[in-house]
N, C-alpha and C positions, 0 to 999 in steps of 0.2 A: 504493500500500500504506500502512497506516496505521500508524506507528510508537509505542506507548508512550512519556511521557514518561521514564520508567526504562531507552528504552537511548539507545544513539549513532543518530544519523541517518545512518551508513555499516555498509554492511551487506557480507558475502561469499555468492557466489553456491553452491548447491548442487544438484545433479538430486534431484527428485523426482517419481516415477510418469511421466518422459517431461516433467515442467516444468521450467522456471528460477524457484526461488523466492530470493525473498532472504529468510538467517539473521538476523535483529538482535542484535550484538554487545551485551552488557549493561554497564550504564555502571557504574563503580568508582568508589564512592563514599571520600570519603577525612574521616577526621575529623578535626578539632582539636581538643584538649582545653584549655579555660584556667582554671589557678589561681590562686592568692592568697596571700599569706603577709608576715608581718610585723605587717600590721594592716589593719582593712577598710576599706572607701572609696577605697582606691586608682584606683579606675574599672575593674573588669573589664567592666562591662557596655560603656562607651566604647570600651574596647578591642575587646572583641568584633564590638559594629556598624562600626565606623571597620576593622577584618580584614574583616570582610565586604563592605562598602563596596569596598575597594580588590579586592577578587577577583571580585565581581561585576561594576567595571568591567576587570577582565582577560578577559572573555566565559563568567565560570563562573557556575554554579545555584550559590544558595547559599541556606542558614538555618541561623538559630541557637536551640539550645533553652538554658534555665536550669534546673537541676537545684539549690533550695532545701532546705537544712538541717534546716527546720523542721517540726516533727509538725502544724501545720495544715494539712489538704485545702489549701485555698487562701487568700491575706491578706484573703479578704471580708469576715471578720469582723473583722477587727485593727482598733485604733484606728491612724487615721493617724500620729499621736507616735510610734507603734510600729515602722510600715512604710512610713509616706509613702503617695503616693499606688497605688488600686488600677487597675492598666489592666485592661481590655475587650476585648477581641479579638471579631472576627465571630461566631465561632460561642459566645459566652456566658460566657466563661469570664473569673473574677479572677484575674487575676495580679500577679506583681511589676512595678516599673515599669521595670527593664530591658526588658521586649519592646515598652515605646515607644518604646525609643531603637534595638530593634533594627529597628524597622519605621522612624522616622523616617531611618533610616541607609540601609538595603536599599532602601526601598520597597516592600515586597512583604510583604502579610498573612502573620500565624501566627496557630497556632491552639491550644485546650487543649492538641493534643498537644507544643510548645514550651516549656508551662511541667511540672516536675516537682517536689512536694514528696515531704519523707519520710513524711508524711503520706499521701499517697497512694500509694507505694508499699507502706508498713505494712498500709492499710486492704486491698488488691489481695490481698495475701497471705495475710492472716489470711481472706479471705473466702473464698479458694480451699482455705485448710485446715478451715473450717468444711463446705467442700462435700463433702472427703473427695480432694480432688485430688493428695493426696499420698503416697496409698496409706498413708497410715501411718506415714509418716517422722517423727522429730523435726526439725521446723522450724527453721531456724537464719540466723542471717545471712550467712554465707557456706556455701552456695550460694545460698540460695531468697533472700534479699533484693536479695545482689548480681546472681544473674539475671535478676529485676523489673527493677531498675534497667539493664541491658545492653540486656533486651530493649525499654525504651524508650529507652534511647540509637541504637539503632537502628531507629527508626519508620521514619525517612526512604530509609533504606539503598535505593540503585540509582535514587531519586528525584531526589538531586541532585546535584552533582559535589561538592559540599563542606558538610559539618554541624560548624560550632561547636558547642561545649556550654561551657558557662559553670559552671563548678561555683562554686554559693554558700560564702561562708564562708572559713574562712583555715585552713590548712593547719595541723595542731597541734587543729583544734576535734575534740572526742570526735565531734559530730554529723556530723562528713562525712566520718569516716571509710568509711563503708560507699561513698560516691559515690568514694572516692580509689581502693575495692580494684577496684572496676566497673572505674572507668576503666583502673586496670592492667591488671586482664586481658583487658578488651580489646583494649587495646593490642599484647598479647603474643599476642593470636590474629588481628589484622589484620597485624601486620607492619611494619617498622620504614616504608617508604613509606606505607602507607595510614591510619598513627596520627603525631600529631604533640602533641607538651608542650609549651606555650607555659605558664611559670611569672610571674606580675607579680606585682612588691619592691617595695623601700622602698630609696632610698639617702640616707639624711640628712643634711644639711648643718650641724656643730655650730659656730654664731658660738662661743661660746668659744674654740673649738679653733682654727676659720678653715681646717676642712678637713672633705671629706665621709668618712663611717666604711661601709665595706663588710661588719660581718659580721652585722648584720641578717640582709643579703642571702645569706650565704654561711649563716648558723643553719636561714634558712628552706629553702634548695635542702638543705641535711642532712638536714632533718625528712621531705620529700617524698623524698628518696630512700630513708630509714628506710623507706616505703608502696610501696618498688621501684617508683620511680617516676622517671627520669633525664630534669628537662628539656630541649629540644631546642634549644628558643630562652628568653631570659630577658630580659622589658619591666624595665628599670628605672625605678622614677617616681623626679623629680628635680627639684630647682628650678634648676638651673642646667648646663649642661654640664660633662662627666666627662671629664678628661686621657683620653690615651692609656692610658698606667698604671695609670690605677685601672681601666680597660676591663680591659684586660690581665688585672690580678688577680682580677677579680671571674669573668673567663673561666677562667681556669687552677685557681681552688679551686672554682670551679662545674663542673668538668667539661664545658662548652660551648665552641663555637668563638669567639675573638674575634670574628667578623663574627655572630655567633651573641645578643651580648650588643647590645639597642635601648633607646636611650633616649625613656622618655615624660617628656619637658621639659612644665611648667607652660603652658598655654594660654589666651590672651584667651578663649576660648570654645571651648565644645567640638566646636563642629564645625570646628574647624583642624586637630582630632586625626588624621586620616583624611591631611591634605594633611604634617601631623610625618612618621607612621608613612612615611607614600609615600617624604618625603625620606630617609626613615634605611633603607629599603630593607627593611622588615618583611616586605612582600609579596614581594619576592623572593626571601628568606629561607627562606619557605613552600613557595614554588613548587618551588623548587631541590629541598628537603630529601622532599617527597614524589613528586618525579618526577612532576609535572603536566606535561605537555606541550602545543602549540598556544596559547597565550595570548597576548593580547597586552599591552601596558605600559598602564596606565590615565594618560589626561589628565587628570582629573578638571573638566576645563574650565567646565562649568555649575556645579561644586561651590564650585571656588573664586572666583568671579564673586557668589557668594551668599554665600560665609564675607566676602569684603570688602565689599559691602555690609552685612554684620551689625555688621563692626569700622570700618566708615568711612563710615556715613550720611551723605545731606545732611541729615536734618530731625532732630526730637527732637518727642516725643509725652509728656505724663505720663499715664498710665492708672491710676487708682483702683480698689483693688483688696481688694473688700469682702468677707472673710469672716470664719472663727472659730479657724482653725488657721495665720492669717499669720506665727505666729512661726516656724514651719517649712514651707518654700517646698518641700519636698519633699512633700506633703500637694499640691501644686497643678501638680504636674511638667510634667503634657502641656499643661495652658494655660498655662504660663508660656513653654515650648518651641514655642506655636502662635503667641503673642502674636507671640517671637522671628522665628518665619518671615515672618508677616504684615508685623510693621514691615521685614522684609528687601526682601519683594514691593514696600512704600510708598518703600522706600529710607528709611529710617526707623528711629533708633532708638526703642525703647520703654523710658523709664522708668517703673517700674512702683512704686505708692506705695501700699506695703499700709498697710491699714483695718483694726482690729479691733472687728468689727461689734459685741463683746459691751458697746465701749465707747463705743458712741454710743445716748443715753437719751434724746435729744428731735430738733425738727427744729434748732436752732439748732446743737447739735453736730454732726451731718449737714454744716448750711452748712459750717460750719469744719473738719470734715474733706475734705470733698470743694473747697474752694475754690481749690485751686488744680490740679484735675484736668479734663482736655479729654474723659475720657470716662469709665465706671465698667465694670467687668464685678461682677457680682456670684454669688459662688463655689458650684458643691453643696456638697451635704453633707447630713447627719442629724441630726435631734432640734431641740428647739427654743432653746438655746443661741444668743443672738446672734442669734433672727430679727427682734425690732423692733428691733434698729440695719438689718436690711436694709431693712425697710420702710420706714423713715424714710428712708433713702440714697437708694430707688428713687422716693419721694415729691418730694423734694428734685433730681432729674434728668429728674421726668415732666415737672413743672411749670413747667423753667428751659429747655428744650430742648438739655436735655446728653446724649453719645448714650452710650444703655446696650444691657447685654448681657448677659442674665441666662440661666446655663445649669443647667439641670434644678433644683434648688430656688431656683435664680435665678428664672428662669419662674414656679415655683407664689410663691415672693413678690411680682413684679411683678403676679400675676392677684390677689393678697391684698390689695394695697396698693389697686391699681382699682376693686374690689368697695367697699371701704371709703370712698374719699375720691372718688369720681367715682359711684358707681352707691348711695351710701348707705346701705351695708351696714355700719352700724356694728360689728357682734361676729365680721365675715367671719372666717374663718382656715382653717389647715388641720386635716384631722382627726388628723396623727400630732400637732400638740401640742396641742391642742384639744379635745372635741365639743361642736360648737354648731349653732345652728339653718341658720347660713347657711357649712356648709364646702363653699367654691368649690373648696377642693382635697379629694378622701379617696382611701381606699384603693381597687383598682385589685378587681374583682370574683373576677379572678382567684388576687388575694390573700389574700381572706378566708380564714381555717381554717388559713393556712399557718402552720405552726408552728418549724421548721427555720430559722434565720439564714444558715445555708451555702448560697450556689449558686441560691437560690428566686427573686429578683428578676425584674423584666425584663430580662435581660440578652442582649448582644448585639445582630447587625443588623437593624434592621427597616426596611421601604418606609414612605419621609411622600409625600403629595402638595400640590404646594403650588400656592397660588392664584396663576394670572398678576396683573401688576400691582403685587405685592408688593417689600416689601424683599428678601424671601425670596426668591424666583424670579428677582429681578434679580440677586442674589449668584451664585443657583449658575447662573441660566441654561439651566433645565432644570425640566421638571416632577414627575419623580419621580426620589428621591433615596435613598438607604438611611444612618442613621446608628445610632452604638453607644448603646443605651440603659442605665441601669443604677440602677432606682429601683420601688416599691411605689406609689407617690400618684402620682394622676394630675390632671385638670383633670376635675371638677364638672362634666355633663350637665348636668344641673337648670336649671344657672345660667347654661349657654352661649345662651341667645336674650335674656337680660338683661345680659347683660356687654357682646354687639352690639351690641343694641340704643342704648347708652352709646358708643359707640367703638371697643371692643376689636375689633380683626381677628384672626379666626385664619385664619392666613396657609399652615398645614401640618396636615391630618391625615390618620391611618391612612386604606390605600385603602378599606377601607369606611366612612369619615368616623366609625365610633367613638370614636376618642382624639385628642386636641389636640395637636398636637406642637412646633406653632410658634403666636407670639403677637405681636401688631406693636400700633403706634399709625400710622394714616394722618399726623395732624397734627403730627410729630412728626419731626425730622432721621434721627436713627436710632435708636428702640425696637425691641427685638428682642427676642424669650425664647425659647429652646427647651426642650423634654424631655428629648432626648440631648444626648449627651455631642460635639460637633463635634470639641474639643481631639485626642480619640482618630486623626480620621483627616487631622490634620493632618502634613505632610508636609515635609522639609528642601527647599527651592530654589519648591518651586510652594504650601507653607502650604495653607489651608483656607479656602475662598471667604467665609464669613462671618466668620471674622476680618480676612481682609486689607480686606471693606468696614468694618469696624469700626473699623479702624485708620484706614480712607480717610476714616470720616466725622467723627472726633476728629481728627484733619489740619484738617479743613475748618473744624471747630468752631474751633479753636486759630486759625486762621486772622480770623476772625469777633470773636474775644474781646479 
């Protein structure tokens, strides 16, 4: 018999028509709700994936959605300085960059339906009262917003055994309030077992004083319960451990159990967070309090095996790190977190030695940035800002056999830079900053007329095929591969039997050989470009096959030099 993923694989027997069929009992899904309050950055998102993490290795289903503040559809548009970087998810979709830590945590793809803005619930609503869906009613926030929002809080319901929700934002923000009244009442319509408050603080530690201060902590659990809202369990972030006492207090004016109040101590790295949480007994906390039954205690044993390789390498790497937004490392999250895995795999750490492309104007500054780097990656991104310092960078590493790794406008500059200085296409360039006679990169045909910045891109998964022989195919070991795309310009037909013809391999394209997706040098240690986006499906403990050769062959170089 074939059972749905949405129930239990034990079933109770009943008569029907003179048969024994089996009933499939429906699985009870249970959620978590996680807040913020004091001030943001705290890491809900690490919180989040690192809960997940530990319940999934207790044998549960699990995902986690983000529920964003903000009236944008989604950050595709935002400048990075604004939101950092955008992740990609399979089926196309921009989001925040929480669901790459919730995917590099879990393992396990999300989808648009994972990420929620106010934005998109606003637009939902208003489109439904445009239709007339309301019979007439004055539209209001409480019901018809907060219902939007319920009814996508529970996309997942009977799918999994357990749905985080991450609510954006900090408790007190006018904008989440409509996400805080959601989550109450549904809280108060699933039931004190199948709804759980996980609230994350602030407990500061003031040198002057020489003592930590609790009422941050105790301001913010006031405000959230002003939104009837009584959390269950309360993360305190902290730099240092909390007496008994201050436990104690912060339990007794918070209305939570002592064993109820977990501290998130300061970590070498974030992926310790998962093996803290374990030690302080977070996950049992959980388990306990919504009457989860059959579990078992997570080892995390491959997890921690790779957090100590992250924090106790044998080697040391510098990797050059060429882009336009280097002042803020949070514009470059999922490859800086892929680099991380890779040098894990190499047993390796990776020092990473940003480049501000916009500051390098000739080849001699090139030299002298990159000189003391064993490899380059050279970063996406938009508009022409900073693109001939990449040019120059990627000239300066064709020619010395330093290994690069140019990803999506990384690629369209390494084909700019080849066009130019090797196939003698002196004015080559792309058409987004550009039009000239000989653009090796332009717009994508499907692009053309498109008028909307929101959501139009190439976005999401698509099949590359890649040529045996290759850097490519030796990395992934495999001939057809699917990776997240997220770009307008593509790689110039025109020019692909003159760009060969010179050296260039294309190493990966669409299975009907239309689009270029990967880009190599045969004579070269390691040249590589791609189209997608790899960082995306980079993954904690097992990384992303192309960077961890990346890393392997800056090792080697390093080795060499």
């Amino acid at each position: 018999m074939f059972v749905p993923l949405c129930f239990y694989s034990y079933c109770t027997r009943i008569p029907h028509k003179g048969y024994i069929i089996m009933a499939a009992k429906a699985k009870k899904t249970k959620y978590i709700f996680i807040t913020g309050g004091v001030l943001s950055s705290l890491g809900k998102g690490i919180t989040s994936a690192s809960l997940g993490l530990l319940l999934k290795e207790r044998g549960l289903s699990v995902t986690i959605m983000k529920f964003d503040p903000y009236i944008n559809v989604d950050p595709g548009t935002m400048n990075p300085y604004q939101h950092g970087e955008v992740y990609v998810t399979d089926d196309g979709a921009e989001t925040d960059l929480d669901l790459g830590h919730y995917e590099r945590f879990v393992q396990a793809p999300v989808t648009r339906q994972n990420s929620v803005s106010t934005g998109q619930i606003y637009f939902e609503v208003i489109q439904r009262e445009r239709q007339g869906k309301y019979l007439g009613k004055t539209v209001q926030v409480v019901p018809h917003i907060t219902d939007e929002i319920k009814r996508r809080m529970t996309t997942y319901d009977k799918k999994f055994d357990v749905v985080l929700i991450e609510l954006g934002g900090t408790v007190g923000d006018i904008e989440s309030m409509p996400f805080l009244e959601a989550a109450r009442q549904l809280g108060l319509e699933l039931g004190r077992t199948n709804a759980l408050f996980i609230h994350l603080t602030y407990v500061p530690f003031i040198k002057s004083a020489g003592e930590v201060k609790t009422k941050p902590t105790q301001h913010s659990v006031r405000m959230l319960m002003e939104y009837g809202i009584q959390p269950d369990i309360l993360v305190c972030r902290c730099e240092e451990e909390l007496e008994k006492d201050v436990k104690n207090k912060i339990a007794l004016f918070c209305n939570v159990e002592e064993d109820s109040v977990v501290l998130a101590l300061d970590a070498e790295t974030i992926y310790e967070v998962p093996i803290l949480y374990a030690k302080a007994k977070l996950d049992d906390a959980v388990v306990r309090k919504l009457n989860i039954q059959r579990t078992s205690k997570p080892t995390l044993t491959e997890w921690s095996k790779f957090v100590q390789r992250v924090k106790k390498p044998k080697n040391q790497v510098t990797i050059g790190f060429v882009g336009k937004y280097v002042q803020l490392q949070d514009a470059y999250k999922s490859i800086l977190e892929a680099l991380s895995h890779a040098g894990a795999v190499n047993n390796t750490r990776v020092h990473v030695k940003y480049i501000d492309s916009e500051k390098i104007t000739s080849h001699e500054e090139a030299v002298a940035a990159l000189a003391d780097t064993h490899g380059i990656i050279v970063a996406p991104g938009f508009g022409s800002r900073g693109i001939e310092g990449k040019i120059w960078a990627i000239q300066h590493v064709r020619e010395n056999g330093i290994p690069f790794f140019g990803i999506c406008l990384g690629m369209q500059c390494a084909v700019i830079e080849f066009a130019r200085n090797v196939c003698g296409l002196a004015n080559a360039n792309s058409g987004e900053f550009k039009k000239v006679k000989n653009n090796v990169i332009d717009l994508m045909p499907d692009q053309r007329g498109v008028t909307n910045k929101g959501g139009t891109m190439r976005l999401g998964s698509y099949p590359c095929v890649l040529k045996e022989g290759t850097k490519a195919f030796e990395s992934y070991k495999s001939q057809i591969i699917r990776e997240r795309h997220r770009h307008r310009y593509e790689f110039n037909n025109e020019f692909r039997e003159e760009l060969e013809s010179n050296g260039l391999v294309i190493s990966g394209v669409s299975p009907d050989a239309r689009l270029v997706e990967m880009i190599e040098l045969p004579n070269h240690p390691w040249f590589v470009g791609c189209q997608f986006h790899p960082e995306f499906k980079s993954v904690a403990v097992g990384g992303h096959p192309l960077f961890v050769h990346f890393i392997g062959a800056s090792l080697a170089h390093q080795g060499k030099s």
